[in-house]
N, C-alpha and C positions, 0 to 999 in steps of 0.2 A: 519415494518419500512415504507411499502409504505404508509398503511391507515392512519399513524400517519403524515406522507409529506402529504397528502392529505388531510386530516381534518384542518391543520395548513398553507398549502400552495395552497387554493383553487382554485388558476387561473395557477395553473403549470399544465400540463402535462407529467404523469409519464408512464414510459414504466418498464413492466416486465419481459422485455427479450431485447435483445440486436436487436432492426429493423435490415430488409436490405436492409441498407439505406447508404448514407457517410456523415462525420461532417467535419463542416469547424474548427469547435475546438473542442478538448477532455480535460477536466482537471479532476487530482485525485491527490487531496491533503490529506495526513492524512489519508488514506484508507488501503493501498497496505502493510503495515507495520503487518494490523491483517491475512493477505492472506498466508497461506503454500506455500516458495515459486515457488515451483515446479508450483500449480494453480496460484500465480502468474503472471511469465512467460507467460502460456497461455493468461491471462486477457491482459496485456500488448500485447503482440501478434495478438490478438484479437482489442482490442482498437486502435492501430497504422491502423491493416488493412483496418480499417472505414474509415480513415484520407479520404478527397476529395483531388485529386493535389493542392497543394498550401496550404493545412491546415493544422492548427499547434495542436500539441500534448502539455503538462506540466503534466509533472507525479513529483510528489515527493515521493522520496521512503528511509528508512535508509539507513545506508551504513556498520555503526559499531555501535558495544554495549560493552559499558564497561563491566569487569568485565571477560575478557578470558575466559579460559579452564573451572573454577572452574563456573563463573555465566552464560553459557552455561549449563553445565553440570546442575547446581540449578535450570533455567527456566526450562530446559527439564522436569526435574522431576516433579517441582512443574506444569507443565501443566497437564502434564500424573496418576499424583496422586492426585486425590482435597484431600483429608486431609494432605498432603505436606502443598498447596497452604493455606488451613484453618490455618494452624498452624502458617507458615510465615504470614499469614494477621493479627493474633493476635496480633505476636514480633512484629509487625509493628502499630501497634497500629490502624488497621482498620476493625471495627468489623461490616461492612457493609455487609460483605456475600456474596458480589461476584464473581463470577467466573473467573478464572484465564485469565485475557487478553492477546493473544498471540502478540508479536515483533517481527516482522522476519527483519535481515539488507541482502540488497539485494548487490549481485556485480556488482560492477558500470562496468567494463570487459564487465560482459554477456549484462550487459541492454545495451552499446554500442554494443554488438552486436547486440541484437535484434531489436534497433534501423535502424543497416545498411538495415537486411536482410529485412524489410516490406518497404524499399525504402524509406527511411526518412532519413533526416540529420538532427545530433546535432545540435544545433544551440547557447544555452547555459547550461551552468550549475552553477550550484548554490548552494553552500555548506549552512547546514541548521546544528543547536545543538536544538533541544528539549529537555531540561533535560540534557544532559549531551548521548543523542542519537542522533548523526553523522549521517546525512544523506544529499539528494541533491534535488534539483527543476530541472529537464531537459526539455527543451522545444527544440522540433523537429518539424521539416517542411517535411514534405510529399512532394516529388518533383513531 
């Protein structure tokens, strides 16, 4: 991913690893959703503690996914089995080949906690549907 930013965004500067350094803004939008949320947690954790006093955080992350008990249970599988996920991409009529994208919805609970405990306040929130996937925009201030 990086050499491909690189070739296509030739005047940016990309880092490999997280500096230690602090940012007057952090954003991740559309990211956090393909993350285990357990790692996660950490990344967020991690990204808030960059913040410089007074810098603002925007994480968007889901929140719910339709389809309960039963389309839990279906994503699990079809992540953990590729010939589940082949078979489902067929009935779906996409015979593209790829790999099973994971969707993890995060709880908005914990992320306000994790927000308090790295010294940051809410500031807003922002309910988002992508497809019919529930989630939010939170923007925090590093006090």
């Amino acid at each position: 991913m990086l050499a491909h930013a690189r070739i296509n965004v030739p005047r940016a500067t990309f880092a490999e690893a997280i500096p230690d350094e602090q940012f007057d803004l952090i954003v991740s939008l559309i990211v956090l959703q393909h993350v285990p949320i357990a790692r996660g947690g950490e990344i967020i954790r991690t990204l808030l503690s960059l913040l410089r006093s007074g810098g603002t955080a925007v994480l968007q992350v889901p929140t719910r996914r339709k389809g309960g008990v039963f389309g839990n249970a279906a994503r699990w599988l079809r992540a953990r089995v590729p010939l589940v996920h082949r078979v489902a991409s067929a009935v779906e009529g996409d015979s593209r080949g790829l790999p099973y994208m994971e969707m993890n919805a995060y709880d908005l609970t914990t992320l306000r906690g994790e927000i308090d405990r790295t010294g940051c306040v809410l500031r807003h929130v922002e309910g988002t549907n992508h497809g019919g996937i529930e989630g939010v925009i939170l923007v925090a201030r590093k006090l």
